[in-house]
PAPAMI-253907 format. One line per 4 residues: number of its first residue (from 1); their letters; for each residue x, y negated, z of C-alpha. Coordinates in steps of 0.1 Angstrom, whole numbers, plus 5000, padded with zeros to 4 digits. Each point is the difference from the previous one (the first is absolute). Layout:
% residues N
NUM> A> X Y Z  ...
% end
This chain:
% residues 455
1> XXXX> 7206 1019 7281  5023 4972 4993  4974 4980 4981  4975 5004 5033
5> XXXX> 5028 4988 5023  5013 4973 4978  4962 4986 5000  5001 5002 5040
9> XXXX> 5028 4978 4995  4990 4980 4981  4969 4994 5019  5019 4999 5034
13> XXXX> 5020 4973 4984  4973 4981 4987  4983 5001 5038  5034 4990 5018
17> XXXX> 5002 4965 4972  4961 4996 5013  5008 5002 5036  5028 4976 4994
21> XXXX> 4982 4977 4984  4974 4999 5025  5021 4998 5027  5018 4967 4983
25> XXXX> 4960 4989 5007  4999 5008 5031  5033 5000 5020  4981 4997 5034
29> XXXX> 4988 5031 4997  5004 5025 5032  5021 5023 4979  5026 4974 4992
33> XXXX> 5005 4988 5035  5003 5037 5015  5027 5007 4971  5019 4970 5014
37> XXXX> 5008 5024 5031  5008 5031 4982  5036 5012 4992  5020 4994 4963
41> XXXX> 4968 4982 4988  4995 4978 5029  5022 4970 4987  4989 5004 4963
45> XXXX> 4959 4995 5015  5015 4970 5019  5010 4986 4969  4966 5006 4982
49> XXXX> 4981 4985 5026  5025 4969 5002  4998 4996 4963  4963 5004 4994
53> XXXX> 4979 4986 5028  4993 4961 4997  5016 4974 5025  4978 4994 5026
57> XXXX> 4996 4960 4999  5001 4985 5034  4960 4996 5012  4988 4966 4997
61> XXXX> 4985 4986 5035  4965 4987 5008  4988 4977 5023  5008 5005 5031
65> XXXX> 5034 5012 4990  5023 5028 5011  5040 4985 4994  5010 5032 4974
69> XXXX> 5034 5002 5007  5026 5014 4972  5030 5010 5003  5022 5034 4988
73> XXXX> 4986 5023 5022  4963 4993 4985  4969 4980 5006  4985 5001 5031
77> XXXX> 4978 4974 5018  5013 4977 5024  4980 4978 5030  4961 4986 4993
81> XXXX> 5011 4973 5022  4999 4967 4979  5038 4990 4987  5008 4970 5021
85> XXXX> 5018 4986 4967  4974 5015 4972  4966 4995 5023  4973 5027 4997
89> XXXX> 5000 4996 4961  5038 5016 4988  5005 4980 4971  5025 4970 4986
93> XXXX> 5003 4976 4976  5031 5000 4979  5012 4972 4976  5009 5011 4965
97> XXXX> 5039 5014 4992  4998 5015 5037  5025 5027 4998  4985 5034 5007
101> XXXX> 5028 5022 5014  5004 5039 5006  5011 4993 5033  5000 4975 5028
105> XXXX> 5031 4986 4998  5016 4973 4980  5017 5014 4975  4978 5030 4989
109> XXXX> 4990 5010 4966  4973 4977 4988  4972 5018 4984  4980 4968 4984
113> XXXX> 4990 4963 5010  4965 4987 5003  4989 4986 4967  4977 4976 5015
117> XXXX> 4986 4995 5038  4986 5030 5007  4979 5014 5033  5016 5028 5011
121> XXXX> 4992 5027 5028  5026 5011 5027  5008 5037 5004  5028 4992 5029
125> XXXX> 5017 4968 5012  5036 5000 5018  5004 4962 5011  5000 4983 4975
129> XXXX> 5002 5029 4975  4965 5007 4983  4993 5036 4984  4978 4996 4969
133> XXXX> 4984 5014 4966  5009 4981 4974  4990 5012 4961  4991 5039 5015
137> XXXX> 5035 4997 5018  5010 4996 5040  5027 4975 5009  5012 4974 5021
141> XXXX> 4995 4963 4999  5021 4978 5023  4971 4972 5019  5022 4978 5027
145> XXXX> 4978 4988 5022  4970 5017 4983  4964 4984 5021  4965 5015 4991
149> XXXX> 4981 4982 4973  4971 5003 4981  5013 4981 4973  5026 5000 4969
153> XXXX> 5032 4983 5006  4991 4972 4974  4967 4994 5016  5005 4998 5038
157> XXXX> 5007 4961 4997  4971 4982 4996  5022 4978 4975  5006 5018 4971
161> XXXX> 5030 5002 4980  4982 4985 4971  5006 5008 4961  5029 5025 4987
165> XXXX> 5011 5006 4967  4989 5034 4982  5012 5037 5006  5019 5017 4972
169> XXXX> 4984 5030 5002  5017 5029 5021  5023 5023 4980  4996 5031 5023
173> XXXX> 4962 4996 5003  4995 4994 4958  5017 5027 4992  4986 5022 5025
177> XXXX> 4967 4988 4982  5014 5007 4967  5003 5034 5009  4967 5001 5014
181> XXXX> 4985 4987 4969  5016 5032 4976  5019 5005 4968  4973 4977 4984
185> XXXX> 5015 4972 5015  5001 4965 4977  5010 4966 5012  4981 4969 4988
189> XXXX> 4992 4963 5014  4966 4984 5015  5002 4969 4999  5033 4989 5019
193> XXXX> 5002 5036 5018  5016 5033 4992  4977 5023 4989  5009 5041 5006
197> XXXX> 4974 5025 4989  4993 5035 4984  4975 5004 4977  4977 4973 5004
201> XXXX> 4982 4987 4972  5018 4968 4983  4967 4985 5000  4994 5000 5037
205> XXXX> 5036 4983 5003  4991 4975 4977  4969 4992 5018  5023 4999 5031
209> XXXX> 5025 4977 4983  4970 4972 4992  4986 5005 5034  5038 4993 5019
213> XXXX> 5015 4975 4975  4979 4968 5019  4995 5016 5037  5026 4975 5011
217> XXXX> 4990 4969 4987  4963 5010 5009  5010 5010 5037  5015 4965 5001
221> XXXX> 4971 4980 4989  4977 5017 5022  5022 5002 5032  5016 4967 4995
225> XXXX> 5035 5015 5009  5026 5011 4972  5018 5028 5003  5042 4993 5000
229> XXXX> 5024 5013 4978  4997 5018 4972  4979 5039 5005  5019 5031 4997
233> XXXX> 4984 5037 5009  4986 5031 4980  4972 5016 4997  4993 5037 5001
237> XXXX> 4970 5013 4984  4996 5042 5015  4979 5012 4975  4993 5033 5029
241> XXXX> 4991 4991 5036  5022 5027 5012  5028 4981 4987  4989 4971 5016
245> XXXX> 4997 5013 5034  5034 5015 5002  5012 4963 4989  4972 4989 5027
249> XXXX> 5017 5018 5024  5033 4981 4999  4983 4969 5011  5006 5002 5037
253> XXXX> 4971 4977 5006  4976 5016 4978  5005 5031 5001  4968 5020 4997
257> XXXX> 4975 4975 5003  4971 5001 4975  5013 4974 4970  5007 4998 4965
261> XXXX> 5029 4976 5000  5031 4997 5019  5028 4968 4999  5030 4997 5014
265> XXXX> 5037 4994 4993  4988 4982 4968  4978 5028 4987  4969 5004 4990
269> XXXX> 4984 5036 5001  4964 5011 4991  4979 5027 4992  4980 5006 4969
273> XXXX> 4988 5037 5006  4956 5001 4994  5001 4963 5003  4983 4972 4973
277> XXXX> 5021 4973 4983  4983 4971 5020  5013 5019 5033  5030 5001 4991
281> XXXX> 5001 4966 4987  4990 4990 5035  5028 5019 5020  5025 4986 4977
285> XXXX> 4988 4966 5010  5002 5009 5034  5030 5015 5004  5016 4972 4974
289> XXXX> 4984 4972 5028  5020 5017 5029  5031 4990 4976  4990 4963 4995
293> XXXX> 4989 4998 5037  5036 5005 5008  5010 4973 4974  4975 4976 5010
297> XXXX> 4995 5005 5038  5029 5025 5015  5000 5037 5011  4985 4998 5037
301> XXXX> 4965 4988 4992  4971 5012 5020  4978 5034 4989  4971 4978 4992
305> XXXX> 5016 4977 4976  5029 5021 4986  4969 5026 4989  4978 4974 4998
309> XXXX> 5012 4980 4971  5009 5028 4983  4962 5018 5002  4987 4963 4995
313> XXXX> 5021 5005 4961  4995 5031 4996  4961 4998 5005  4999 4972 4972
317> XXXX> 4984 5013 4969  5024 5012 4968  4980 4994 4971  5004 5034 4968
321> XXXX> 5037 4970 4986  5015 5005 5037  4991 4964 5012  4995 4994 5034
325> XXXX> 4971 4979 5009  5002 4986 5037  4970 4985 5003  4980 5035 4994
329> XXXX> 4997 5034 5019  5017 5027 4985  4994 5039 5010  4988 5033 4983
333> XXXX> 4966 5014 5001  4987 5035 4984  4968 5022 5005  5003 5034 5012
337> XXXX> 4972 5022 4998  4991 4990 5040  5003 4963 4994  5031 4977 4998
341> XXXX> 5032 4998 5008  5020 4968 5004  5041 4996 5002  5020 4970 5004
345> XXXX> 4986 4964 5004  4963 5013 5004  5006 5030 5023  5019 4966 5019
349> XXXX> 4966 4981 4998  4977 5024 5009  5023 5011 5029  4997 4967 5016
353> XXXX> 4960 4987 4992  4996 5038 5024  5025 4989 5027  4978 4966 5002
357> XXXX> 4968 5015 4996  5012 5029 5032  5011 4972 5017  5039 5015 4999
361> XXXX> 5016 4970 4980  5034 4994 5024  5005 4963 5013  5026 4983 4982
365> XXXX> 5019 4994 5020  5002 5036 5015  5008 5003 4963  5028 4981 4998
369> XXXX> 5022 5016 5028  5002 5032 4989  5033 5011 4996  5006 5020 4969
373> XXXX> 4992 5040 5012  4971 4989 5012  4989 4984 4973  5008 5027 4974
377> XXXX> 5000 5030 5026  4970 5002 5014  4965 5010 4992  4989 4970 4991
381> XXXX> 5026 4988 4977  4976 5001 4970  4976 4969 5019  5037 4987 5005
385> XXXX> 5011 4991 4970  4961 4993 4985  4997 4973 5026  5034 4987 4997
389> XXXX> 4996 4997 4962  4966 4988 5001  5010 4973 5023  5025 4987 4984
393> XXXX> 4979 5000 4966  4970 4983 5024  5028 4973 5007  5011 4993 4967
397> XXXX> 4964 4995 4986  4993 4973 5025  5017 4969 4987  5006 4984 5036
401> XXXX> 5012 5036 5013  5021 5004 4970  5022 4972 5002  5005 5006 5040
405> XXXX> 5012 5038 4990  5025 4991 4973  5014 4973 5028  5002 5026 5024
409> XXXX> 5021 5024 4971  5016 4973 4992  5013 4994 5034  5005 5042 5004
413> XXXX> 5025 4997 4971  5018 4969 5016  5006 5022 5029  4967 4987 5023
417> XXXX> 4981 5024 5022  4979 5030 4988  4982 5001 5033  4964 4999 5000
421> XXXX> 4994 4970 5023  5023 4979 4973  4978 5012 4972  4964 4991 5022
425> XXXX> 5019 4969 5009  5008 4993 4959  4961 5012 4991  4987 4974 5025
429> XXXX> 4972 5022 5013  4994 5022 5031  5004 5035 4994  4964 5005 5008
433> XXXX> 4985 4980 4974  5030 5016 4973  4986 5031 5004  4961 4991 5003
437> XXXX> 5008 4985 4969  5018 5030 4985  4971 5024 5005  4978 4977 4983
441> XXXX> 5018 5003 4966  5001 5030 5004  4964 5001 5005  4992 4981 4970
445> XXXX> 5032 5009 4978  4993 5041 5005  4962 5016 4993  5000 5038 5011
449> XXXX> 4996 5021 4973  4970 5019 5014  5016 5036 4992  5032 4987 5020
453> XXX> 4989 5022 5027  4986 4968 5026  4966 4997 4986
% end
C-alpha cells in the first residue's frame, strides 16, 4: 500500500513540474489569467504572468500613420490626422550624442545618445518633446523647433560640411559586438583597422589584411581626392548571421534591411555565414569605402554616390593574393543544377543590361535626388545602387568624363555643391544625352547571359 501511494506521488509530482514548465511556455494561457482573479493564489499568478510573458514592443507605423501614443497607462492610438509638426510621415532626424531620456523633461535619466545620425520613428510628441525607439528602447529626445524633413541633419544643406577626421570606434556598440561574436572571440589588425572575430580562419584574415592594406591609396588615385587624417575603426567579422542581425538591429538606420555589412560609429560589421571569400572580400571593400568617403568627401553625401563609390570598389575584381584590380569586374558565378547563379558585381551587371533592355533604366537625374530611404528602402533599391555604381564606373572609363568627375569630388570635398544641376553643369552635357549615353555602355559593356532569365 505505501509503495502504490508513494508512486502516485511521485507521478503527481512529476505532472505538477510538467505543468509548470509548460506554463513558463505559455503564460497567456486562459488558465493563468483566470487564476489572477482567484483568492490566496491570485497575486502569486499575477506575478507569473508579469515575469514570464515578453514586453510587448511598441508597434511600428506604416504609411499612412496612426501617431501611437505611449505613456504609463499603455499604448493606445492617437489621431490619423497628419502631425502639423511631423507631416503625414512620423519620423525625425537626430544628430549623433542626442540624449535619449526616460522622460520629457530636462533633467531625466538618460538612457543612451545616438551613436551616429540616425532616422528615427515617433511614438508621441509633446512640443517639442519627441517619444522614440532607440536600440529596442522608448525615450525622449528634446527637437526645438523640430520642422519636417526628408533628410539627415548633415545633408539638408546643399553645401556640405566637407571632410572629417575618423571615428574611434564606439565602445558601447564594440563590445556589444564582442558579445555577439562568443567566447571565441580574438582580436587582430587588417590593415590599419581593428579586427574582432570568432573562429574564422587565419587564412581568410590574412587575405583580408592584403586586400585592406592599399584601399586608401587606391581610393585616392582613382577618385582623385585623399582622405584626411589618419583612419581609425574595427572590423567585426560574425562568423553566424544570427549574430549579425542582433548587431544589425542596433543600427537605427539599417535595421532589418536585406545587407551583409553595416558601418557606423567607426565600425565595420559583416556577415560571413554560407557566403564565398570573394563576397566577402567585396562587402569589406564596401563597407571600408563608406569609411574613406567620410575622410575624403564628408558624412552628408547623397544615396547615389555615398553607395555608389563604395559598389563602384567593391565590384572591382580581387585576384586569388587579395589585389584589387579597378579596371576589371569583379562578382561570383556558380552553376546549380537549374542554371547559374550570379552574386556581387555580376548579379550588378546583369541587373542593369535587363532594366535597359525593359526599358526601366531611371533618368539620372531622377537618380540623383533620391534621398537616402528611398534609395535603400524601396523596391527598387537593387537597380539603385547597380546604376549608381555603374555610372560612376561609365564615368571614370571615359577620359574626358573622368577628369570632370574628380573636379566635381574635388570641389564636394572643398565644401562645393552635391546637387545634381552642379554635377550636369561640371559634366558639360545635358542630362539627356548623359543618360542616352549611359544605356549605350551598358549595351555594349553587358551581354545577357541567355539563361539570365530575359532571353
Amino acid at each position: 500500500m505505501r509503495a502504490l501511494v508513494g508512486r502516485t506521488l511521485f507521478v503527481l509530482l512529476l505532472g505538477a513540474m510538467a505543468f509548470a514548465a509548460w506554463l513558463t511556455q505559455h503564460p497567456e494561457a486562459e488558465i493563468v489569467a483566470r487564476a489572477t482573479e482567484w483568492p490566496v493564489v491570485g497575486e502569486w499568478a499575477t506575478a507569473f504572468r508579469n515575469a514570464y510573458l515578453p514586453l510587448e514592443p511598441p508597434p511600428m507605423v506604416d504609411e499612412p500613420p496612426e501617431i501611437v501614443v505611449i505613456d504609463r497607462e499603455g499604448i493606445h492610438t492617437g489621431s490619423t490626422e497628419p502631425d502639423p509638426i511631423l507631416g503625414a510621415r512620423p519620423v525625425v532626424w537626430v544628430v549623433e550624442g542626442t540624449p535619449v531620456l526616460a522622460e520629457p523633461a530636462p533633467g531625466a535619466i538618460e538612457i543612451g545618445r545616438t551613436a551616429g545620425v540616425a532616422n528615427l520613428r515617433v511614438f508621441d510628441r509633446r512640443q517639442d518633446w519627441f517619444c522614440v525607439r532607440y536600440r529596442g528602447r522608448v525615450g525622449w529626445v528634446y527637437l526645438e523647433d523640430y520642422r519636417e524633413s526628408t533628410e539627415p541633419p548633415l545633408g539638408s544643406d546643399p553645401l556640405p560640411p566637407g571632410p572629417l577626421p575618423a571615428q574611434p570606434p564606439d565602445p558601447e556598440r564594440l563590445a556589444f559586438a564582442r558579445e555577439l561574436v562568443g567566447p571565441q572571440v580574438s582580436e587582430a589588425s587588417v590593415g590599419v583597422y581593428r579586427l574582432v572575430s570568432g573562429g574564422v580562419d587565419p587564412e581568410l584574415i590574412s587575405f583580408l589584411d592584403r586586400l585592406v592594406r592599399p584601399l586608401e591609396t587606391i581610393y585616392a588615385e582613382r577618385y582623385g581626392v585623399a582622405p584626411i587624417g589618419a583612419a581609425r575603426g574595427a572590423i567585426i567579422l560574425f562568423a553566424r548571421h544570427d549574430d549579425f542581425a542582433a548587431y544589425q538591429e542596433r543600427e537605427i538606420s539599417l535595421g532589418g534591411l536585406n545587407v551583409s555589412g553595416v558601418t557606423g560609429a567607426g565600425i565595420v560589421a559583416v556577415d560571413l555565414e554560407g557566403r564565398e571569400r570573394l563576397e566577402v572580400a567585396a562587402t569589406v571593400v564596401h563597407e571600408i569605402t563608406h569609411l574613406l568617403n567620410r575622410r575624403a568627401l564628408g558624412p552628408a553625401l547623397p544615396a547615389w554616390l555615398e553607395e555608389g563609390l563604395a559598389d563602384d570598389l567593391a565590384h572591382s575584381e580581387v585576384d586569388p593574393e587579395g589585389k584589387l584590380e579597378t579596371a576589371r569586374l569583379g562578382g561570383v558565378s556558380r552553376e546549380r543544377w537549374d542554371g547559374w547563379e550570379w552574386r556581387g558585381a555580376l548579379a550588378s551587371a546583369i541587373t542593369l543590361r535587363r532594366a535597359v533592355d525593359q526599358g526601366q533604366l531611371q533618368p539620372l537625374a531622377e537618380l540623383l535626388a533620391l534621398d537616402w530611404r528611398e534609395f535603400v528602402a524601396t523596391d527598387d533599391d537593387q537597380l539603385n545602387y547597380a546604376q549608381a555604381s555603374f555610372w560612376i564606373r561609365h564615368l571614370l572609363a571615359d577620359p574626358e568624363l573622368a577628369s570632370r568627375f574628380r573636379d566635381f569630388l574635388a570641389s564636394v570635398a572643398a565644401g562645393g555643391s552635391v546637387e545634381p544641376d552642379e554635377l550636369g553643369r561640371q559634366l558639360g552635357r545635358e542630362w539627356r544625352t548623359l543618360d542616352d549615353d549611359y544605356a549605350r555602355w551598358i549595351r555594349v559593356r553587358f551581354h545577357q547571359p541567355r539563361n539570365s532569365g530575359t532571353g
